[in-house]
NUMARMI-801265 format. One record per residue: x, y, z negated of N, C-alpha, C, CB in turn; residue in one letter. Coordinates in Angstrom, 2 decimals, always signed. Atoms other than C-alpha are relative to their C-alpha. Glycine has a CB too. Layout:
BEGIN
SITE   n_east  n_north     n_up  ca_east  ca_north    ca_up   c_east  c_north     c_up  cb_east  cb_north    cb_up  rodo
SITE        X        Y        Z        X         Y        Z        X        Y        Z        X         Y        Z     a
...
end
This chain:
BEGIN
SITE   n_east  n_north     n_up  ca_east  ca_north    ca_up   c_east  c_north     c_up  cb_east  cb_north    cb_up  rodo
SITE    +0.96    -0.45    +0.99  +131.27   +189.20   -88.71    -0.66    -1.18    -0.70    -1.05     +0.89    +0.64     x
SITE    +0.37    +1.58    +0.65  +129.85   +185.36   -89.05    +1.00    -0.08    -1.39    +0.49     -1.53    +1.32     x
SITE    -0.94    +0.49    +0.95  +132.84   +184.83   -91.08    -0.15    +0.74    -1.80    +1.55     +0.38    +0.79     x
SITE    +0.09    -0.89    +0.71  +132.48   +187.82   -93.48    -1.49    +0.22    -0.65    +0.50     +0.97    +0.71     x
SITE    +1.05    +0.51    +0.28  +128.81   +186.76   -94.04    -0.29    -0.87    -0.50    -0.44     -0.08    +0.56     x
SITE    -0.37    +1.24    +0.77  +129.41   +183.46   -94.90    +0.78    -0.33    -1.60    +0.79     -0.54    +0.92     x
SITE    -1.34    -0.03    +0.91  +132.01   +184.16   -97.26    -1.18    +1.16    -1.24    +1.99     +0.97    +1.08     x
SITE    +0.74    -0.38    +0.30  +128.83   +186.26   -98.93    -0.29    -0.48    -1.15    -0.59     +0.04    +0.72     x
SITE    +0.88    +1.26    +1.05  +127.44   +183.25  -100.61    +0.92    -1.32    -0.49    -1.45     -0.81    +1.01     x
SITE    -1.66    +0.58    +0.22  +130.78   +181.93  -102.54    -0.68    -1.51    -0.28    +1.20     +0.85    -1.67     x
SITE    +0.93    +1.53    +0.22  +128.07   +178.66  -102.88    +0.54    -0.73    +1.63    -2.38     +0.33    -0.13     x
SITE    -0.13    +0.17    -2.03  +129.04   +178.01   -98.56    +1.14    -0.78    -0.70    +0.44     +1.73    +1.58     x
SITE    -1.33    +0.78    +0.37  +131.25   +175.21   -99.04    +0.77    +0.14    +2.18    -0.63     -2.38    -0.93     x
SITE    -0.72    -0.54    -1.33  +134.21   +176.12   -95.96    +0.04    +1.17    -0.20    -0.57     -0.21    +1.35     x
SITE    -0.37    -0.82    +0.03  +134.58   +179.21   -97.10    +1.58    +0.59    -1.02    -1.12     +0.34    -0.11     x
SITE    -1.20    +0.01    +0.76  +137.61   +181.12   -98.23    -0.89    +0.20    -1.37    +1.26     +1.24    +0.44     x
SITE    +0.53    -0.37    +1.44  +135.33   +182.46  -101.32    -0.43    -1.21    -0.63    -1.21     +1.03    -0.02     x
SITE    +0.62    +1.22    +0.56  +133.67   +179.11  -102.14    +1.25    -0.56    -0.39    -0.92     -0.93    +0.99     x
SITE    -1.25    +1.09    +0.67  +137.49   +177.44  -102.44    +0.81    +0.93    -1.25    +1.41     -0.52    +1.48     x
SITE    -0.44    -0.58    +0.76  +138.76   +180.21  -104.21    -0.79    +0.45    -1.16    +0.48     +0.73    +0.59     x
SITE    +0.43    +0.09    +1.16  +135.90   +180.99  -106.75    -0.79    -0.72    -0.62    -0.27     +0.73    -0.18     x
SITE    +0.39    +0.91    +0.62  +134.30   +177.71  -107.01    +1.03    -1.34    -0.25    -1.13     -0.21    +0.63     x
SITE    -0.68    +1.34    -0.24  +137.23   +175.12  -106.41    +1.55    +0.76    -0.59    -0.09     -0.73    +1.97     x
SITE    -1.10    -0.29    +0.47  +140.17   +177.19  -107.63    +1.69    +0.16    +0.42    -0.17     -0.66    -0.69     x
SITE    -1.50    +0.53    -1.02  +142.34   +176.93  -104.57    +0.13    +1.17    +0.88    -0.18     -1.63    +1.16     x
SITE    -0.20    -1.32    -0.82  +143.75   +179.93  -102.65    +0.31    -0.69    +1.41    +1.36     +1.09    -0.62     x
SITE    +0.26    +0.67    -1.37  +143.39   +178.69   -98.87    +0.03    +1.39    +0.82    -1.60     -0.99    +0.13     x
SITE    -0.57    -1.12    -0.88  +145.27   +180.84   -96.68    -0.56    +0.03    +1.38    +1.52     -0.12    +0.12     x
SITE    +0.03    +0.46    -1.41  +144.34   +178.91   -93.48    -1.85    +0.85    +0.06    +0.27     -2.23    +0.26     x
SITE    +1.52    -0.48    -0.06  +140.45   +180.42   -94.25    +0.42    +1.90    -0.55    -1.31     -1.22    -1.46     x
SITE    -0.33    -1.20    +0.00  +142.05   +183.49   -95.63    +0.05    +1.39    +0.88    +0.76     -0.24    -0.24     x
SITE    -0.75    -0.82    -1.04  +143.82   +185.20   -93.00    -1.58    +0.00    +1.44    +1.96     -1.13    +0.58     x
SITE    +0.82    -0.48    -1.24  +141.05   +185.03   -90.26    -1.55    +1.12    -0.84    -0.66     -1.85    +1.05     x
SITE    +0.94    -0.78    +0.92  +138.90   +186.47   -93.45    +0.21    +1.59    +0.27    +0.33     -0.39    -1.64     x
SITE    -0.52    -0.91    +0.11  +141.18   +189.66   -93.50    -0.47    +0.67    +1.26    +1.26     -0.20    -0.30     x
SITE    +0.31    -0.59    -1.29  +140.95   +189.88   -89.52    -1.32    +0.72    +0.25    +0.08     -1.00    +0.92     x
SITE    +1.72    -0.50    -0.37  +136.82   +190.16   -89.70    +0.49    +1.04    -1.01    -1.76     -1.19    -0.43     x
SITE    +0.28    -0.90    +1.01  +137.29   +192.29   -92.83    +0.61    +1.38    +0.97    +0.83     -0.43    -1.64     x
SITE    -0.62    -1.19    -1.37  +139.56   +194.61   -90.28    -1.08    +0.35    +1.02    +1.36     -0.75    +1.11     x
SITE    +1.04    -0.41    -1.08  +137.21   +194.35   -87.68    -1.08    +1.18    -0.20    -0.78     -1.20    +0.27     x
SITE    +1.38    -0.58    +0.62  +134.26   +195.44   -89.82    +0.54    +1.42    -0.38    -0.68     -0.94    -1.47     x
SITE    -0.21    -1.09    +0.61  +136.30   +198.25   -91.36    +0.46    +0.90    +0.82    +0.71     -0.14    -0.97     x
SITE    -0.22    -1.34    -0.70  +137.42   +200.13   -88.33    -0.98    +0.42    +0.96    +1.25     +0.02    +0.70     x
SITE    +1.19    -0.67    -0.94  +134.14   +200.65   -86.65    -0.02    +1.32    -0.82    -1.70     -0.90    +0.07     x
SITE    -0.13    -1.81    +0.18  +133.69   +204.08   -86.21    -1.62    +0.28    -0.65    +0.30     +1.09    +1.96     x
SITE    +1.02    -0.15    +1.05  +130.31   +204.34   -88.12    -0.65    -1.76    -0.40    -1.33     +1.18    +0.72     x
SITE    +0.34    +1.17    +0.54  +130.26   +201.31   -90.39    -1.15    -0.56    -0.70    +0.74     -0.15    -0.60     x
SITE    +0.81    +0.65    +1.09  +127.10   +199.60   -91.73    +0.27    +0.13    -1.63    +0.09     -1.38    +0.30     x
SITE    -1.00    +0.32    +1.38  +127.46   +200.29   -95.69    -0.40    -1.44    -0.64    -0.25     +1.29    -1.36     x
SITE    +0.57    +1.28    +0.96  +125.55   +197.03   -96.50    +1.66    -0.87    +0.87    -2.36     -0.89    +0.51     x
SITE    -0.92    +0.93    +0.20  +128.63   +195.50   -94.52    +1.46    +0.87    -0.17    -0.07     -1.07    +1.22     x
SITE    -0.71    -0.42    +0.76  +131.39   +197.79   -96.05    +0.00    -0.54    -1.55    -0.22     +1.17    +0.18     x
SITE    +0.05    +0.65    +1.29  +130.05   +196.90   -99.36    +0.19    -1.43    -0.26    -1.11     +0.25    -0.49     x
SITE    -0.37    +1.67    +0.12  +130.23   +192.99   -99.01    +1.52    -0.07    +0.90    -1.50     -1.22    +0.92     x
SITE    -1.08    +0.14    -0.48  +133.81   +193.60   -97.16    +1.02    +0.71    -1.38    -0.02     +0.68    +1.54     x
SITE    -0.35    -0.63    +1.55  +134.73   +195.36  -100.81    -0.18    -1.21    -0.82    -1.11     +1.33    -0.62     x
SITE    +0.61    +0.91    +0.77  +132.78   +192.52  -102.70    +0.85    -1.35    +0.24    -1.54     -0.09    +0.36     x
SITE    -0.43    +1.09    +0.01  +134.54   +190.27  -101.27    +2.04    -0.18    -0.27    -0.69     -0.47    +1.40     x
SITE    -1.43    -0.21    +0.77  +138.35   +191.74  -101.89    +0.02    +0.28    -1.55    +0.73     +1.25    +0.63     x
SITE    +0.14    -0.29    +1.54  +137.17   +192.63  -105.19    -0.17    -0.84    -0.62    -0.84     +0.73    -0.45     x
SITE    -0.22    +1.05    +0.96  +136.62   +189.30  -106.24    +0.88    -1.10    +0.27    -1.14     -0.52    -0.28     x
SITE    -0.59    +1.20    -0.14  +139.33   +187.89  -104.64    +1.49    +0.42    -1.03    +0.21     -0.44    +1.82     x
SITE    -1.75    -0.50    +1.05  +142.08   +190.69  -106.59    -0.72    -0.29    -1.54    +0.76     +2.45    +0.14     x
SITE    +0.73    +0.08    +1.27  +139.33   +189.82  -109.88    +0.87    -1.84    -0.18    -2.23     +0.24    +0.21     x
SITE    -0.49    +1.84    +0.08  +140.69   +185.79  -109.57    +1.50    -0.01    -0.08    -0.44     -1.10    +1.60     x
SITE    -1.35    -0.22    +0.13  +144.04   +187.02  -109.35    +0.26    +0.24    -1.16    +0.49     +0.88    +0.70     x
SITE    +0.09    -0.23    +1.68  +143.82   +189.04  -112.51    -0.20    -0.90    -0.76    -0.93     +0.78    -0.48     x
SITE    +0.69    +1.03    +0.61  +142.11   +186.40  -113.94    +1.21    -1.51    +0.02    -1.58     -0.19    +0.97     x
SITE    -1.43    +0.97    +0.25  +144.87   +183.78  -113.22    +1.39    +0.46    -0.49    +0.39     -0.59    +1.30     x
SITE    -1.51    -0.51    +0.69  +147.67   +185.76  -114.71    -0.51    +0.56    -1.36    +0.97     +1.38    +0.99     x
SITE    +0.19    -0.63    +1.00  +145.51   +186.70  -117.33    +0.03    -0.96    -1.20    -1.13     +0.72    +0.17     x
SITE    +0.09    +1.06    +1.06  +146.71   +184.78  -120.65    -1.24    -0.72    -0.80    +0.67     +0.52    -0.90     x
SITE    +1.48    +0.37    +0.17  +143.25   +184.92  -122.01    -1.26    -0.42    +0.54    -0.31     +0.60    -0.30     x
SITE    +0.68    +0.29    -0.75  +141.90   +183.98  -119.37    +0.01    -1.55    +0.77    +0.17     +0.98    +0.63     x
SITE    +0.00    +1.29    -0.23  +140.51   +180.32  -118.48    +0.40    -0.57    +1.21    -1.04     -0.37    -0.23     x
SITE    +0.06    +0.60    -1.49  +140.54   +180.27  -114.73    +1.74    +0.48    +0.36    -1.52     +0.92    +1.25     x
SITE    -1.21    -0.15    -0.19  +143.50   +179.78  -113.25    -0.25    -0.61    +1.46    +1.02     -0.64    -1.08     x
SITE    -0.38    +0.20    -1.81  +144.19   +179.22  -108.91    +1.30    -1.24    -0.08    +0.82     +1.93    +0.94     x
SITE    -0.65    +0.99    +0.44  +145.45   +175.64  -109.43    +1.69    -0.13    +1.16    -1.25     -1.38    +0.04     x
SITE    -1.26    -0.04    -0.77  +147.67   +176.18  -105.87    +0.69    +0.95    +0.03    -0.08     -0.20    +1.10     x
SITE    -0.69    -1.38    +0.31  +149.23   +179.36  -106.89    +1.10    -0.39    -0.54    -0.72     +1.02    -0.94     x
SITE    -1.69    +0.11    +0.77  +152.98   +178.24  -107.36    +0.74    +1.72    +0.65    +1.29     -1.98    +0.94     x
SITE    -0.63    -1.42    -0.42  +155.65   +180.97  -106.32    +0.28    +0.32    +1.68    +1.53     +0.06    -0.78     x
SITE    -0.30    -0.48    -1.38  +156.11   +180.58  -102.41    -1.31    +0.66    +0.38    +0.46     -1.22    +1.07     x
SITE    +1.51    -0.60    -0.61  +151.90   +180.89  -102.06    -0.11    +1.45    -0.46    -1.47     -0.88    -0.65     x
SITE    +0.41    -1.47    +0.17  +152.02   +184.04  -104.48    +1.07    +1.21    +0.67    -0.11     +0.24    -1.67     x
SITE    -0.36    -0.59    -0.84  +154.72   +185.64  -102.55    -0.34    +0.23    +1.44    +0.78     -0.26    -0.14     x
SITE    +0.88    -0.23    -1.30  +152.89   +185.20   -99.48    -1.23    +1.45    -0.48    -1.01     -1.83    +0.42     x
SITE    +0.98    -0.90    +0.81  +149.96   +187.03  -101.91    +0.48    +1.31    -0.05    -0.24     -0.45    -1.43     x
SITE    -0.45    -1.30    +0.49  +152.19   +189.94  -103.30    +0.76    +0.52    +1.51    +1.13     -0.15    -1.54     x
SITE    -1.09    -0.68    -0.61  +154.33   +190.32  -100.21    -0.83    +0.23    +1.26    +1.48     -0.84    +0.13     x
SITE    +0.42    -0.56    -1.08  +151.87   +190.49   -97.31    -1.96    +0.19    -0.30    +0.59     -1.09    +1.36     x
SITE    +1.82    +0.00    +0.05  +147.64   +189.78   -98.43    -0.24    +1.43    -0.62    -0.86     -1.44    -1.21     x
SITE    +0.46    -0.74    +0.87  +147.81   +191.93  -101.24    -0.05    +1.86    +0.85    +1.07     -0.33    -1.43     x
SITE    -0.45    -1.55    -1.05  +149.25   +195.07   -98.77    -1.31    +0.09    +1.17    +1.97     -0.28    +1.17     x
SITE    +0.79    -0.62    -0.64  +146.82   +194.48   -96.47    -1.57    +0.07    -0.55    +0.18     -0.53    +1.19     x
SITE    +1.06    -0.78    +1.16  +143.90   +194.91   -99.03    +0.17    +0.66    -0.37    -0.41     -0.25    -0.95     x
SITE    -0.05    -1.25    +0.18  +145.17   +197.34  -100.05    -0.58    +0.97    +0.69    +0.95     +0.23    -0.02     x
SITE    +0.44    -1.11    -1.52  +145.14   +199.36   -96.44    -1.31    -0.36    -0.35    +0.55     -0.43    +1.99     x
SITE    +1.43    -0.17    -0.48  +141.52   +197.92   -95.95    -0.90    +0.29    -1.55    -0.56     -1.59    +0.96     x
SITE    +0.48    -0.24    +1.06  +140.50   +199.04   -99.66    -0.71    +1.57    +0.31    +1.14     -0.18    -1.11     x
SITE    -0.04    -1.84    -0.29  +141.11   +202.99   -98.40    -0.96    -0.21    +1.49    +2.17     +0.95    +0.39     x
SITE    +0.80    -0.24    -0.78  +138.74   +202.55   -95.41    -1.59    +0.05    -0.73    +0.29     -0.95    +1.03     x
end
């Protein structure tokens, strides 16, 4: 839950949100234990909504940076986003945001 708190205040330098919406770098190695708390948090059987809503807030601005880097008109771009990292993205992150979208 530390983790998923932290990741709150995309200002927290060490976080996956701070590298990804202040530094422009998709960082898997902070990622993936992100997803795990976000799991955690989302299968309690009566969930807090203040931490449902920041476990939303925080996939929502990570598929908003995505958009946003494929978006032609759009300035920001995820400088380590070649094609093996976004197949990691499309072929396993994005699926399991998905699942934890519907909780």
């Amino acid at each position: 839950m530390q983790n998923l708190r932290d990741n709150r205040d995309d200002e927290v330098e060490g976080t996956f949100c701070h590298a990804l919406f202040e530094n422009r770098m998709f960082d898997e190695a902070l990622l993936v234990p992100l997803i795990a708390d976000i799991a955690l948090v989302l299968k309690q059987q009566e969930v807090d909504p203040a931490h449902r809503r920041l476990a939303h807030w925080v996939m929502l601005g990570t598929l908003r940076c995505l958009f946003s880097h494929f978006d032609a008109n759009d300035f920001y771009k995820i400088e380590n986003l070649d094609a093996e990292v976004y197949g990691r993205w499309s072929g396993d992150y994005f699926e399991r945001f998905r699942a934890l979208m519907s909780r």
